[in-house]
C-alpha positions in Angstrom: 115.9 62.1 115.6 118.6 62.2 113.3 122.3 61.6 114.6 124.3 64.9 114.1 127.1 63.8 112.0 130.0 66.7 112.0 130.5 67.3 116.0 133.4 70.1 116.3 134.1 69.0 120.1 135.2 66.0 118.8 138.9 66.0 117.6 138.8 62.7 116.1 134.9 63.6 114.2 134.4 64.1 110.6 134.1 67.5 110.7 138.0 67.7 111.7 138.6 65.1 109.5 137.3 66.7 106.4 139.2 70.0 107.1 142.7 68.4 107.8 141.7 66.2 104.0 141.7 69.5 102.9 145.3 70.8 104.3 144.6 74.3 104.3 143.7 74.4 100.4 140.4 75.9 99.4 139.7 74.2 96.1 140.5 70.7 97.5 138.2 71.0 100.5 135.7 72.6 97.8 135.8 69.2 96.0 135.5 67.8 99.2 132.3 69.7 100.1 130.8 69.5 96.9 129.8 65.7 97.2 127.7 66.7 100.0 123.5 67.2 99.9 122.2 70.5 101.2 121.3 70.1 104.3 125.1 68.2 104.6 126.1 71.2 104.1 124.0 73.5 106.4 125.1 71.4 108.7 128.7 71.4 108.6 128.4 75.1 108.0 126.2 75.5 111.3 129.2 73.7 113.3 131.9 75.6 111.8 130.5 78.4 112.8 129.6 76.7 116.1 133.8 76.2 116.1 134.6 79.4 115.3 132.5 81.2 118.3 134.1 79.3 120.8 137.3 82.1 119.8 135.1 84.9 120.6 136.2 85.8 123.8 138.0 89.2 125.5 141.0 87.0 125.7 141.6 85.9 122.1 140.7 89.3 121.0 143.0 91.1 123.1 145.9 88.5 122.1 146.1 89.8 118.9 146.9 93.6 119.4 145.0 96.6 119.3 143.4 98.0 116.6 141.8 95.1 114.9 138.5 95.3 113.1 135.6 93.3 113.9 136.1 91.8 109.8 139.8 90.7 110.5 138.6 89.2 114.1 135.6 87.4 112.5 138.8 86.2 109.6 140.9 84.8 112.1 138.9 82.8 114.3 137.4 81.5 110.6 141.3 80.8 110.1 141.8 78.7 112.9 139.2 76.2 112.7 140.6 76.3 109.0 144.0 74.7 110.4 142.4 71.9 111.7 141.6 70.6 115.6 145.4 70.4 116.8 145.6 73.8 115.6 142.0 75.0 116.5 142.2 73.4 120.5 145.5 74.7 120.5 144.7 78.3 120.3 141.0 77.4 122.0 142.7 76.6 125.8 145.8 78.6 124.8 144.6 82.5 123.4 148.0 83.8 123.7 148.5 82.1 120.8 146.3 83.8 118.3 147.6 85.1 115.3 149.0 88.8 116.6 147.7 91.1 114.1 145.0 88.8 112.9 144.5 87.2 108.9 142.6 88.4 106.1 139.9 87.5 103.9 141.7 86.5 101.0 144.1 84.4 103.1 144.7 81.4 100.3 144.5 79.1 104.5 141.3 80.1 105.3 139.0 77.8 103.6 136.2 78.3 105.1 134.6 80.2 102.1 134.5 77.1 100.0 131.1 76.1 102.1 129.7 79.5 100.6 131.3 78.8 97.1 130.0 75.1 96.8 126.0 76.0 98.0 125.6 78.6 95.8 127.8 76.9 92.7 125.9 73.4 93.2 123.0 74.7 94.9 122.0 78.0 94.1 121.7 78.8 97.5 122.9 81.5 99.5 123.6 80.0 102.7 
């Protein structure tokens, strides 16, 4: 079996590595992404999202107010793996510490749309 290569419970793994390369810029972690095959970057889009889920607890919800929408949730938890695994663990083991009010989808931080940006530009592929 292949060895996985982006492991998101690893600070010190590619995957984190790649996303602090990127420091919080979209287009430079698009460059970054767009050197990778498809399935590279299924991959590091399965572990991302693998990242990301980790935040979806009562706890980190309820730290950032009342009244947030699901979208705006699903943005901010995309957000924080976006920072990078300081950041990410940070807020993981600390929820208090999510973003009160939450961030939006067209926050220029969040790169995490670059993965769907790059498969469809390089790939046609809507992954």
């Amino acid at each position: 079996m292949k060895e996985k290569q982006f492991d998101f419970k690893d600070p010190k793994n590619r995957f984190w590595e790649l996303i602090q390369n990127a420091n919080g810029d979209k287009k430079t972690f698009y460059d970054i992404l767009y050197r990778f095959s498809l399935e590279e970057l299924i991959e590091f889009k399965g572990e991302f999202t693998k990242a990301e889920e980790k935040l979806w607890t009562i706890d980190h919800y309820e730290a950032m107010g009342i009244s947030i929408s699901e979208d705006t949730f699903d943005d901010t938890r995309l957000y924080v793996v976006s920072q990078g695994s300081d950041y990410y663990f940070d807020v993981l083991n600390n929820p208090s510490k999510m973003i009160k009010g939450g961030v939006e989808i067209d926050d220029p931080k969040l790169i995490y749309w670059a993965i769907g940006e790059v498969s469809w530009d390089k790939f046609e592929e809507d992954i």
